[in-house]
N, C-alpha and C positions, 0 to 999 in steps of 0.2 A: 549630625545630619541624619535625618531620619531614612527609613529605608523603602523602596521604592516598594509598593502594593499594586498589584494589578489585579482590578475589580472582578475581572471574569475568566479569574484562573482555575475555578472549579469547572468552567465553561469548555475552558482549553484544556485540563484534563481529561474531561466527558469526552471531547469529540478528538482528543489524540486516542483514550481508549479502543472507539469507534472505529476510527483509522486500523488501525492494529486487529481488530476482529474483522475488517474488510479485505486486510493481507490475509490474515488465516485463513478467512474462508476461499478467495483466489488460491489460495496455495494449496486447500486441500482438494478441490475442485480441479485445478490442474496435472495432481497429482492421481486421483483417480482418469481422468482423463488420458496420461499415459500409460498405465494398467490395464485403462481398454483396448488404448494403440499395440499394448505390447501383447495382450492377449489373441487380437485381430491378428497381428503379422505370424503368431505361431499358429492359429489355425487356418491362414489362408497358404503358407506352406506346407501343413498340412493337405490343404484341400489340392495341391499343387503334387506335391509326391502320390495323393492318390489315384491323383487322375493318371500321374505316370505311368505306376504298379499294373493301373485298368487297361492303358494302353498295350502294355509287355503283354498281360495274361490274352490280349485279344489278337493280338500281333503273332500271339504263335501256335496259331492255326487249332489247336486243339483247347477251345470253351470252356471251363467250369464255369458252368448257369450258373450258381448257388454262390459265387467265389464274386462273379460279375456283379450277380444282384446286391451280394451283403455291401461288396464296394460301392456302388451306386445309392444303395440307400445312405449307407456312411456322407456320401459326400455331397446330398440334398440334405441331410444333416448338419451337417458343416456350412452347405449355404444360408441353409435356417439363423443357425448361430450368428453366421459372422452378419449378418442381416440386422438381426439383435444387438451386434454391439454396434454397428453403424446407428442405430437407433438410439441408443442408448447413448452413442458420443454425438450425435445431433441434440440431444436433452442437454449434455451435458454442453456444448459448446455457447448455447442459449443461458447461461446460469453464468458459463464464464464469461459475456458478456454483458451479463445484469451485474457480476460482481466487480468486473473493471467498471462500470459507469458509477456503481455505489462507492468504490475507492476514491476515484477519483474527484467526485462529488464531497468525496469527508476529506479528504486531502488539501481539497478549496480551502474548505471552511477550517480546516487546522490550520495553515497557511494565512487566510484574511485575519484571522484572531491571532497567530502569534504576528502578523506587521503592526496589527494593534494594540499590541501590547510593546512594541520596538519600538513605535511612534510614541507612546505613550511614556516609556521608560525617559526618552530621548526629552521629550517635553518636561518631566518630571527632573530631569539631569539639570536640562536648562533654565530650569525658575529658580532650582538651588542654588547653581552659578550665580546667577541673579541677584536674587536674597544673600548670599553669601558677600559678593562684590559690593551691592550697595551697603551693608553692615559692616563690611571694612572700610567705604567711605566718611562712613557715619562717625565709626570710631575716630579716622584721620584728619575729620575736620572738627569733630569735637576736640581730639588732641590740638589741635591748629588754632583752634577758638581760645581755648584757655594759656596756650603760651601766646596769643598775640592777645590776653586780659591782662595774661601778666607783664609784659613787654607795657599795656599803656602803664599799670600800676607803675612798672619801676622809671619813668620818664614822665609821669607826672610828680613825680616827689622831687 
């Protein structure tokens, strides 16, 4: 029995590859994307214990300008940044869903191409079957043939 070939296996290699470079790239896109989450939370804590500090120094009656200012400007700094990475995880969240639509999209077509290849295997299974059952018929009534030739030969004599 010969073995089953499926025509557009270099097909279904191409776009499983595909697949596979459309996880990467989600995955490394999501992975920067926490790096920014995790950078944001350490400098809005940041921004959060400065405004404390700012508080204390002004809460106790006696001022350092120079002490207020540098805080101040530190922590419009800080808004700056964290500004920046909310921009930057708006970029990024926009990419993360170009790259789930392109997964998903290659994921189809790896999916439609391997049923069609199931289907195809399946069909290929069943004409063997086939082929196979009607050539053991073959053989069965050619054996059937020749002892019911022989059967007349020995009762014609």
């Amino acid at each position: 029995m010969k073995k089953f070939h499926f025509r557009l296996e270099s097909l279904l290699i191409l776009r499983g590859n595909q697949r596979d470079l459309c996880y990467q790239m989600l995955a490394e896109v999501l992975r920067q994307d926490r790096e920014l989450e995790t950078r944001r939370q350490t400098q809005q804590s940041d921004q959060t214990r400065q405004r404390d500090e700012l508080r204390t120094l002004e809460a106790g009656g006696r001022l350092d300008v120079a002490v207020a200012l540098e805080r101040r400007g530190y922590l419009a700094q800080l808004g700056r940044q964290l500004d920046e990475l909310d921009r930057q995880r708006n970029l990024l969240s926009q990419q993360i869903s170009l790259c789930r639509k392109s997964l998903v999209k290659a994921d189809q077509s790896v999916r439609s191409l391997e049923n069609l290849k199931d289907r195809q295997k399946q069909e290929y299974l069943g004409n063997q079957q086939r082929s196979a059952d009607l050539e053991l018929e073959e053989t069965w009534r050619a054996s059937g043939a020749t002892t019911t030739t022989g059967r007349r030969t020995s009762s014609g004599e």
